[in-house]
N, C-alpha and C positions, 0 to 999 in steps of 0.2 A: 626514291620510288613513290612515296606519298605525294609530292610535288607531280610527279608527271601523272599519276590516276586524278589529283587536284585539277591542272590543268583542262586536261583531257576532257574530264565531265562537264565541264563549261561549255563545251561545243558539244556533248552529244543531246539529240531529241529520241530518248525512249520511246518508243511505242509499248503504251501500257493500256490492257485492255480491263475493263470493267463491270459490272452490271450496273443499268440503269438507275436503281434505287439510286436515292437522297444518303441516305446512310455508308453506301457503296463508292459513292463519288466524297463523299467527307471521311472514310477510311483511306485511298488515294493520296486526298491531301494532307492529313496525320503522315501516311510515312513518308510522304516527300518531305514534310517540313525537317526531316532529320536530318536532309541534304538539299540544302537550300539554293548549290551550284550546279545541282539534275536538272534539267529540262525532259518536258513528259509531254506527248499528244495523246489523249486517251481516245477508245474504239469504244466505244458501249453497243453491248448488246445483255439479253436478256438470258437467263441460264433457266434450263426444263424446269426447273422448279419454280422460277419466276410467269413463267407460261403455262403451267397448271396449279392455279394457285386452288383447283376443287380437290384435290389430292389431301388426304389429312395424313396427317403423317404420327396423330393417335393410332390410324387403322391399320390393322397388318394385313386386311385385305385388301385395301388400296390398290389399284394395277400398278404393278412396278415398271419403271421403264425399261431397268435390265441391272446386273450386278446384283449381288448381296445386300442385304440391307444391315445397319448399323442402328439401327431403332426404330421400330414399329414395322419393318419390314421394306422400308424405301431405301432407293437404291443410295451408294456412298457417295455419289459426284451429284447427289442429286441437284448442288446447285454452283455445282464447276465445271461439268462436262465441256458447255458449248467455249468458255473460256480456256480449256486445257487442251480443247483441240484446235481453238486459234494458234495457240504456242508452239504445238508439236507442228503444225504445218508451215510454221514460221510466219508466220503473218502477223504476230505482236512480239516482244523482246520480252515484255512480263506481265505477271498480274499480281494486281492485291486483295488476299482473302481474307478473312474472319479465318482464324486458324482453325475452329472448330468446325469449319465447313468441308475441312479439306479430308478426300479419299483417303484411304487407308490400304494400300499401298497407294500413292500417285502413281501416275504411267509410268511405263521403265522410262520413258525417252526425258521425263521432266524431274529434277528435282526441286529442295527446299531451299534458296537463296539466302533464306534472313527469317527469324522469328523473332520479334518487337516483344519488348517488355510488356505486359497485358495493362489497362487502360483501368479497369476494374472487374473483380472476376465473380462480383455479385450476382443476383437479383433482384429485385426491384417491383415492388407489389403498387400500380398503379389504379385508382377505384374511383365513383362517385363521392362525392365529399371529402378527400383524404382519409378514410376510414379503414383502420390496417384491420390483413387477413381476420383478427379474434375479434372483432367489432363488424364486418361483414353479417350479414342479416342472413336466417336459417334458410338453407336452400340456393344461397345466389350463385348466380352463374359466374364463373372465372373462365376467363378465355387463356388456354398456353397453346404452343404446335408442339411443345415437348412432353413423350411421354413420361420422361423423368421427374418435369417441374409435375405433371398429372398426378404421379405420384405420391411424391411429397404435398401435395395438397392436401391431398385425401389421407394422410397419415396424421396431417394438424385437425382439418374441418372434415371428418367424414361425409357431413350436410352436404357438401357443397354438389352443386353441378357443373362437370367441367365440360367446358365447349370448344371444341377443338377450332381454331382462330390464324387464319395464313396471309399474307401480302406484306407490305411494306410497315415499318412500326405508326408512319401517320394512320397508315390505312384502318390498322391493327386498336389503335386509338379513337378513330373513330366511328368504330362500332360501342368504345365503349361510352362514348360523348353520344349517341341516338338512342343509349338505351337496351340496345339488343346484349349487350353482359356488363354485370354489375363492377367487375373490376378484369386487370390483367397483369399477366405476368411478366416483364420484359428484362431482359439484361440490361442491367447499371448502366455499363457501357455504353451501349447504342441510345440511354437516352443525355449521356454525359455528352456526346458527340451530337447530337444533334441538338443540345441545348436547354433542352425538356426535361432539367432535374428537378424543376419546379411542380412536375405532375405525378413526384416518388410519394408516395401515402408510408413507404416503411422501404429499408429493406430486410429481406429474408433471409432466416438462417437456414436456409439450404444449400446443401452441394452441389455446385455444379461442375458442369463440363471442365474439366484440368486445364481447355486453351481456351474457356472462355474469357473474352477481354485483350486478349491476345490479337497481333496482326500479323500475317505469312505472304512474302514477297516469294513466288514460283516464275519457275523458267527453263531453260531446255539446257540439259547436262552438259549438252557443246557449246554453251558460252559462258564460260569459266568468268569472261574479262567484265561480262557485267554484276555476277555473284559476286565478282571482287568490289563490287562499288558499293555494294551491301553490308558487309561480312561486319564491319565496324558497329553496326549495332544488332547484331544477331547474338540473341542470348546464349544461345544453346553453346558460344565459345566459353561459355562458365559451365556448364554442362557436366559432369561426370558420365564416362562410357560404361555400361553393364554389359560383364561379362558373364555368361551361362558355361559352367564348367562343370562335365562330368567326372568324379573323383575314380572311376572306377568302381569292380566287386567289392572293395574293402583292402585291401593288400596295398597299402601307399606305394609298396615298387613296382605296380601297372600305372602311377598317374602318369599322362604323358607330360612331354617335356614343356608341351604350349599351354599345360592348364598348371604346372610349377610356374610360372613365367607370367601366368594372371595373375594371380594367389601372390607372388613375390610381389605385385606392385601395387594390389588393390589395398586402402585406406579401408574398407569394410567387410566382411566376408560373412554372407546368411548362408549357413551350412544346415545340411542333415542333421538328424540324432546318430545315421550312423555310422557318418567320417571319423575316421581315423584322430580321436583329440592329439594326442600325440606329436603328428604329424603335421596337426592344425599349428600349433605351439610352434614351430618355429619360425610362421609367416607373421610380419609386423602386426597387419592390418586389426582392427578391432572385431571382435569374432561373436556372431547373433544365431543363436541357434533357433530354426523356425521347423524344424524336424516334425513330419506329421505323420504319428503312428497307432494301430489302429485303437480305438477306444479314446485314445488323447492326443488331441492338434493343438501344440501351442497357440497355434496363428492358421487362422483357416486362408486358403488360398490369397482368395480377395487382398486380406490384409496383409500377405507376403509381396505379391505387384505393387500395391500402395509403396509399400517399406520401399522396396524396389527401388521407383520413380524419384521417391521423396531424396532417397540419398544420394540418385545420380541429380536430381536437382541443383541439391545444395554445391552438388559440385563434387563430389567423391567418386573416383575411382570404385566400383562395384563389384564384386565378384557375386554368382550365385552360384554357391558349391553343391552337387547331387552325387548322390549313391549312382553308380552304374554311368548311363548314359542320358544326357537330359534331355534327347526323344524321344526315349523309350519307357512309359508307364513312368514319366517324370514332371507332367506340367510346362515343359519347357514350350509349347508352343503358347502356351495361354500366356504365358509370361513374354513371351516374344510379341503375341500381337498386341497387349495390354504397355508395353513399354514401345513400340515405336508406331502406334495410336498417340502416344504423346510426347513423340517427336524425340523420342531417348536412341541415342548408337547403339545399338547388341550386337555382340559377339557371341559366338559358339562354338567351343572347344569341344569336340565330343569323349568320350569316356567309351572304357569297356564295359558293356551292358554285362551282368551277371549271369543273364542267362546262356551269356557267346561263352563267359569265363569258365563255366562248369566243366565244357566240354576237356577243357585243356586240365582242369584242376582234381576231375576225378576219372580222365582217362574214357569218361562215357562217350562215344564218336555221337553228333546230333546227326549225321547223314554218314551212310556206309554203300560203299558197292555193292546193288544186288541184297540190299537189307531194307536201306530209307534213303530213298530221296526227296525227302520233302523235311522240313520244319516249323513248326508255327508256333512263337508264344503268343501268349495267352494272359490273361490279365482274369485272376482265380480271386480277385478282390469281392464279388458280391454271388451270393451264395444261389438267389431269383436270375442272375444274369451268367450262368457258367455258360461256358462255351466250349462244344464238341466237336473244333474243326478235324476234316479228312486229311490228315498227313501224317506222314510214318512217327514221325518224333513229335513230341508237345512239348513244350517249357511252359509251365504255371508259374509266374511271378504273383505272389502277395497272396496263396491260396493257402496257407498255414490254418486258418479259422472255419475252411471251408475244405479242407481234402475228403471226406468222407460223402458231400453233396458231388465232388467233382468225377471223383471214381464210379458213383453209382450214376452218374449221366451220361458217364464213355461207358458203362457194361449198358448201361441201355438203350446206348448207342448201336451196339453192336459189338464192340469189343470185346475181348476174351477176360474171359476172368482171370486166368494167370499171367495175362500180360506185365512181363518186368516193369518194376516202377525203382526211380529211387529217389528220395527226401535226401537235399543237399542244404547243409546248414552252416553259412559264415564261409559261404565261396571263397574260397584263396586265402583264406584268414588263417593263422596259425592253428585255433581251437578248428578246424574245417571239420568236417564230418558227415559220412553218407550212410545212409540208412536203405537197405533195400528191399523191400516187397514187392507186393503186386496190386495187380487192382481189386481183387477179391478183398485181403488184407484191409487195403486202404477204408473201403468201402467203413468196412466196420471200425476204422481207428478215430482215437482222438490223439491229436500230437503235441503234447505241450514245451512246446518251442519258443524262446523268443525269436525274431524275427532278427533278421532278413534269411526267407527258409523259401527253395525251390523244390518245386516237384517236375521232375523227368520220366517220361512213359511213354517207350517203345520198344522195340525189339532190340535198339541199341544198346540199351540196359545191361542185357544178355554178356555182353565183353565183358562186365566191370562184377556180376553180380555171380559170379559161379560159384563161391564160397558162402554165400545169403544164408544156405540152408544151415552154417556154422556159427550163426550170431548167435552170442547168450539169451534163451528166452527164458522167462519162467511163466512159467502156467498156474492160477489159481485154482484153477478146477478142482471137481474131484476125481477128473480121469483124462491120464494124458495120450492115449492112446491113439486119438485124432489128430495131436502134434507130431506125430512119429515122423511126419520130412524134415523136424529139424532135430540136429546132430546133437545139439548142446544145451538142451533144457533140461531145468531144473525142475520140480514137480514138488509144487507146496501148498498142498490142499487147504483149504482157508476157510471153509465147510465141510461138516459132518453130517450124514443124510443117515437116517435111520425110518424104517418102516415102523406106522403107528401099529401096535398089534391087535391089539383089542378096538375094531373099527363098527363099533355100532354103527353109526350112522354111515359108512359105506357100504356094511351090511343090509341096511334098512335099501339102500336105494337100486341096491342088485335085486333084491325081491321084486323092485318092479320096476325091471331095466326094459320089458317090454313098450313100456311107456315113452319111452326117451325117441328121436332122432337123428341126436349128433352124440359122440363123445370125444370132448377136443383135449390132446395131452400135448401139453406144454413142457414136457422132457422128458427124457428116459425113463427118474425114476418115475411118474407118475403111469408108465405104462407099465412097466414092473413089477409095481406093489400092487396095479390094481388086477392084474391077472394074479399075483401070488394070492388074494385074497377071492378074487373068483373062484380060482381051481379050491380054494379050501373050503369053500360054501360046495363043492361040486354040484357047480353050476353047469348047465348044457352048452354050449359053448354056441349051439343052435340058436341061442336066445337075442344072439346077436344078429343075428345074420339081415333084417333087415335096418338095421341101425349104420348111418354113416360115419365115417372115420376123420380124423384132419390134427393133420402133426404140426408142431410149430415150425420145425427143421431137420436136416439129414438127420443128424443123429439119434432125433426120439423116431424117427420114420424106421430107421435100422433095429431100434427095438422092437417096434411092432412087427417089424418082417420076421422076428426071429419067434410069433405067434401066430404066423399066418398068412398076416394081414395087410394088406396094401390099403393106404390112407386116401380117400376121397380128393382129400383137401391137403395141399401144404405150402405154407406159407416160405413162399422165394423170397424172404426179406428175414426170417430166421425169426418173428418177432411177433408178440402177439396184435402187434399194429396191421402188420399183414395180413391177416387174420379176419380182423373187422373191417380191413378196407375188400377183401374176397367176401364177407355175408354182405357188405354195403351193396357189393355191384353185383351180387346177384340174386338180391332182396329177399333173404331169407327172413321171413318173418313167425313169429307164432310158432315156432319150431322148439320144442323141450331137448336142453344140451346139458349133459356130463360135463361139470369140469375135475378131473381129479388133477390134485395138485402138490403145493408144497404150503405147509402150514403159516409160511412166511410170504406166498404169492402173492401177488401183485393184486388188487380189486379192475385194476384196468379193464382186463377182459370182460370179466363178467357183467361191469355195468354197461361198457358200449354195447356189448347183446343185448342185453337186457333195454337198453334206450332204441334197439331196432325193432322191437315188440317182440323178443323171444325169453323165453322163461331159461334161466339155468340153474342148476343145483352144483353151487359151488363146494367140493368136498374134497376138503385135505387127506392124503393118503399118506403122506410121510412127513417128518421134523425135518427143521434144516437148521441146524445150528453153528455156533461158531467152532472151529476145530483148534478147543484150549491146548493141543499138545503142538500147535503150528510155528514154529520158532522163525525169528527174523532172520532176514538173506541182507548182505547189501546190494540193495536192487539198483543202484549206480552202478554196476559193472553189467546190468542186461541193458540189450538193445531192444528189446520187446517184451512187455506183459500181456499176460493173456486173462480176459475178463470172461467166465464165463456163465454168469449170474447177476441179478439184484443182491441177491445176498453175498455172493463170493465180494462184492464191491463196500459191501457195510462191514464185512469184516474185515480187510485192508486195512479202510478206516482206523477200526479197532485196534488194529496191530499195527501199522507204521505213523497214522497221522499222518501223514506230510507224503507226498512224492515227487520226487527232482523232475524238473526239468529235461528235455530230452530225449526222451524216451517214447518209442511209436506204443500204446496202450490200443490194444485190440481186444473189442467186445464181442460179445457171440449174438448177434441180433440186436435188434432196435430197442428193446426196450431196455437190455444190458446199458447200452448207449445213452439212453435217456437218464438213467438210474446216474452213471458216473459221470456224466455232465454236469448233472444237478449237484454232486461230492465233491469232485473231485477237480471242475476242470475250472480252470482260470483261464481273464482274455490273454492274450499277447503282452496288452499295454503292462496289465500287473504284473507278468513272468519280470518285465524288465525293471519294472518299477521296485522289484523285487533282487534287482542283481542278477537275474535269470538262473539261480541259484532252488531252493526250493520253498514253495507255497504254502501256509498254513491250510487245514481243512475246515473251510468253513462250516 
């Protein structure tokens, strides 16, 4: 066979088309010389980029001629076009590129025939005097057309001025021989090839382009018999192929049969943190965990494609193993275009996404007849970026850190506060586990979950969750009365609320309550104790009446009702942050305010009023202490805690230290929320860091 392609070639005359340039026509003759029995007539012509040479290719505003651009905002054939479409019309057999010039993707109609070993894949700092980059004089002008060498300039000499510099490398030279820039940047390469290594001042340790140095023979898919006249020195037959495999939810008997069958034969495998080890162990290949979870990334992106590249370089068999699907909130396409950008084979097995797996794992249907037809995940990753699409069902992937921002953006959406939700954790996994509430619930919850944790919220819920109101809860409070929809809580008071009796100083300011504006109570008992202690002053109750009211939430609202009174003001966030963002917007200022409160309360309230320009008379009406007779549960067998205090949250503390893992914790208001965050909550990264077991209190 090699005898008759040998013969063969001695009679054929290629048609090989070119650009004009000097450097263009001695790239040509570099790769002829590897087949010194080719015969070639070259077509020269010029490529858009050769015929606008005012375009800078610094500017991103630059007019583009059309296509995406691949740095600075110009287009990717900016200087192949007119040569690629000689090909596709048949009118040359091939061309020879600079590999780093080449589109990303080529035409469907053209492929890559041959990639030559690179020539040298430097830079090359060429100047007045031979005077390298750190000897350059403050301020000189350096000429590159890349914004990348632009870059790295400015990261060695911040001084410098860099001038954006286009044509041919003579051209390019001499501007810097008249004077107009003090030095320039040029690829090794192109001055190795045209002779001119005599005018290198240094070269630089910068990174460049992955083909630079490189040379790429293209040509049209349908002539096989000329790629074959190539193939003999195309690198890329040392090559190793990267495969993209998705492992599935977690449950190794979902991986499909074609991502077993990459895994059995790959030499390397850069896996997740949370592939199945187990599972991993029985495939040969060398095993590199580049797992990025929230709080701690081994290997940040970037340097996961590097790895990538580097080891299908060498020549290895690659696998890239991912949790679920590796299109779906996995990086797989950045790693796709980042690997055959430099000219790597990828493959892509796909996987069952976690959020398709829930459906089948906990029975919850994503679409129902006559319920939901619609589904959209969602990617619940960044807390400023939730997203509230219109569709019956939601899937939240990687929203574990953020379900209390994502719930209160769908009630504010317009959704219903008791809308079914459910927290699914370790989809298909033996330990699997579903957690059901709603969006109210969520709102106020903190979850401490390791990860990998779904959130699910529609109506579909509804099939799976009929039993919800039977989870173990336990209640910290001092009154469970408001838990009463669920069947199976525990009631373990964690504070003891006791009225001050002897209240001088609440008696002092009843005297002259005609003075006041507002009086804001911030819980039940704070309206309780301070009417028990009004009616004992018999006081007129008239004294009130033009004084306005404002509750923090239902429940101290329900107290005042049962005095009368309906409250001005109530804060629909449960918190006293609501509270000061209602006097912020409707600029209550200068206004004298009652706080009665708990002797342990918060100073929150009273200085953000106070910072609005209103005076308040901060006045404890009852103790809140710890409740010494409150005996330990093991709170590992509830599915929900109920928080509903700063102080109910400081005594926990006190009595358990530590709280497992798993469990939906729901605070009553914002500033509940703030208080156990700040105690109690750890990120994801540490739950795991931790064995996902349980956390000390810091």
């Amino acid at each position: 066979m090699y005898n008759k392609v040998k013969a063969k070639s001695t009679t054929l005359k290629l048609k090989v088309v070119s650009r004009k340039s000097p450097l263009s026509l001695l790239q040509v003759r570099e790769a002829f010389s590897f087949f010194p029995l080719l015969g070639y007539r070259l077509i020269l012509l010029d490529s858009y980029g050769d015929k606008h040479k005012q375009i800078s290719l610094l500017d991103a505003a630059s007019p583009l001629p059309c296509g995406k651009g691949t740095e600075a905002g110009w287009a990717p054939d900016f200087f192949t076009r007119e040569l690629d479409d000689m090909l596709i019309r048949g009118e040359a057999d091939m061309a020879v590129h600079s590999a780093k010039d080449l589109p990303c993707p080529l035409p469907s109609e053209l492929e890559l025939f041959a990639l030559f070993e690179a020539l040298d894949k430097t830079d090359a700092l060429v100047s007045k005097d031979h005077l390298t980059l750190a000897r350059l004089p403050l301020g000189a002008r350096v000429g590159t057309s890349s914004k990348t060498r632009k870059n790295e300039l400015l990261n060695s000499r911040p001084d410098l001025e860099i001038v954006s510099i286009r044509g041919t490398i003579g051209e390019r030279i001499a501007h810097l021989d008249d004077g107009r820039i003090d030095a320039l940047v040029v690829a090794t390469c192109a001055l190795k090839r045209l002779g001119w290594e005599h005018r290198i001042a240094e070269i630089l340790p910068f990174r460049t382009h992955p083909l630079q140095g490189h040379l790429a023979i293209v040509g049209r898919k349908d002539r096989p018999e000329i790629k074959a006249l190539f193939c003999s020195k195309d690198i890329r037959r040392n090559y190793g192929k990267v495969t993209l495999v998705g492992f599935g939810p977690g449950n190794p008997d979902l991986l499909t049969i074609g991502g077993d069958k990459a895994l059995a034969k790959a030499d390397v495998i850069f896996h997740d943190d949370l592939v199945d080890q187990t599972c991993l162990s029985k495939y040969p290949g060398e095993k590199i965990c580049v797992g990025k979870r929230k709080g701690s990334h081994r290997f940040h992106q970037d340097e996961i494609n590097e790895s990538l590249y580097q080891a299908a370089v060498s020549g290895k068999n690659t696998v890239r193993l991912k949790g679920g699907d590796p299109m779906v909130f996995a990086h797989g396409r950045e790693e796709l275009d980042f690997l055959q950008s430099r000219l790597i084979e990828v493959d892509i097995i796909p996987g069952i996404s976690s959020g398709i797996a829930l459906a089948a794992c906990t029975h919850i249907p994503l679409t129902y007849r006559g319920v939901a037809s619609s589904v959209t995940f969602v990617t619940g990753h960044s807390e400023q970026d939730v997203q509230t699409p219109d569709a019956d069902t939601l899937v939240y992937y990687m929203g574990g850190a953020n379900i209390s921002a994502i719930a209160g953006k769908l009630i504010a959406s317009g959704r219903r506060e008791d809308l079914p939700a459910a927290l699914v954790y370790n989809v298909s996994r033996p330990d699997q586990k579903v957690y059901y509430t709603t969006l109210k619930e969520l709102q106020y919850s903190i979850v401490k979950y390791p990860t990998p944790i779904l959130v699910v919220i529609g109506e579909t819920v509804a099939f799976e969750n009929r039993d919800s109101h039977k989870q173990p809860v336990l209640v910290t409070g001092t009154s469970s009365g408001e838990h009463a929809h669920y069947t199976n809580v525990t009631h373990t008071p964690l504070i003891e609320i006791r009225k001050i009796k002897t209240n001088k100083r609440l008696q002092d300011v009843l005297k002259e309550i005609h003075t006041f504006h507002w009086i804001i109570f911030t819980s039940r008992y704070g309206v309780r104790y301070f009417f028990e202690t009004f009616n004992d002053m018999h006081a007129d109750i008239r004294t009130l009446a033009h004084i306005r009211f404002a509750s923090v939430g239902e429940t101290t609202t329900s107290e005042l009702r049962k005095y009368g009174i309906r409250p001005d003001l109530r804060s629909e966030t449960e918190s006293a942050e609501g509270l000061v963002r209602h006097f912020t917007a409707m600029g209550y200022k200068e206004q004298r305010i009652l706080l009665p409160r708990s002797d342990k309360g918060l100073k929150y309230l009273s200085e953000e009023l106070e910072k609005l320009g209103n005076e308040v008379a901060d006045v404890p009406v009852y103790t809140n202490t710890v409740n010494r007779e409150a005996g330990k549960t093991d709170i590992s067998r509830f599915r929900k805690i109920i928080f509903s205090s700063p102080s109910g949250v400081d005594a926990f503390i006190r009595l358990y230290g530590a709280i497992p893992s798993g469990i939906q914790l729901i605070v009553k208001g914002e500033t509940t929320g703030k208080k156990l965050k700040s105690e109690l909550y750890a990120t994801f990264q540490d739950i795991q860091n931790n064995t996902g077991n349980t956390r000390p209190i810091r």
